[in-house]
C-alpha positions, 0 to 999 in steps of 0.5 A: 369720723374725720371731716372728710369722711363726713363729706364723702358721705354726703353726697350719698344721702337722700335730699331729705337727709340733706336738709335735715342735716342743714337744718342742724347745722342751722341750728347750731349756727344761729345757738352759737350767735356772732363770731368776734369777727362777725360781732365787730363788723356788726359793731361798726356798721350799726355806728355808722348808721347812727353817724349817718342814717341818711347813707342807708337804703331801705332793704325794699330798694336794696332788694329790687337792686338785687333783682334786677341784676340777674 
């Protein structure tokens, strides 16, 4: 089955299927770990913060801000 087929199919699945079949995907994805490019953005903001941990921002705050922007 091609990927288009797959997508094509989709939509005619119950939400249940749905979720099943995202929580698969999930799965798969959170197995596999970063991708190199994943990895190395990873990599450099970690360096950052430990050049300067007093740029960073508590995700409390950094949440709050995203709130209440909608």
């Amino acid at each position: 089955m091609s990927k288009a087929e797959i997508l094509a199919e989709l939509p005619k699945l119950s939400s249940q299927d749905r979720f099943d079949i995202l929580d698969q995907l999930w799965q798969l994805e959170e197995s596999a770990g970063p991708t190199a490019i994943e990895k190395t953005v990873l990599d450099q903001a970690q360096a950052d913060y430990e050049s300067n941990p007093a740029a960073g921002q508590p995700w409390s705050e950094v949440q709050n801000r995203l709130r209440n922007r909608a």
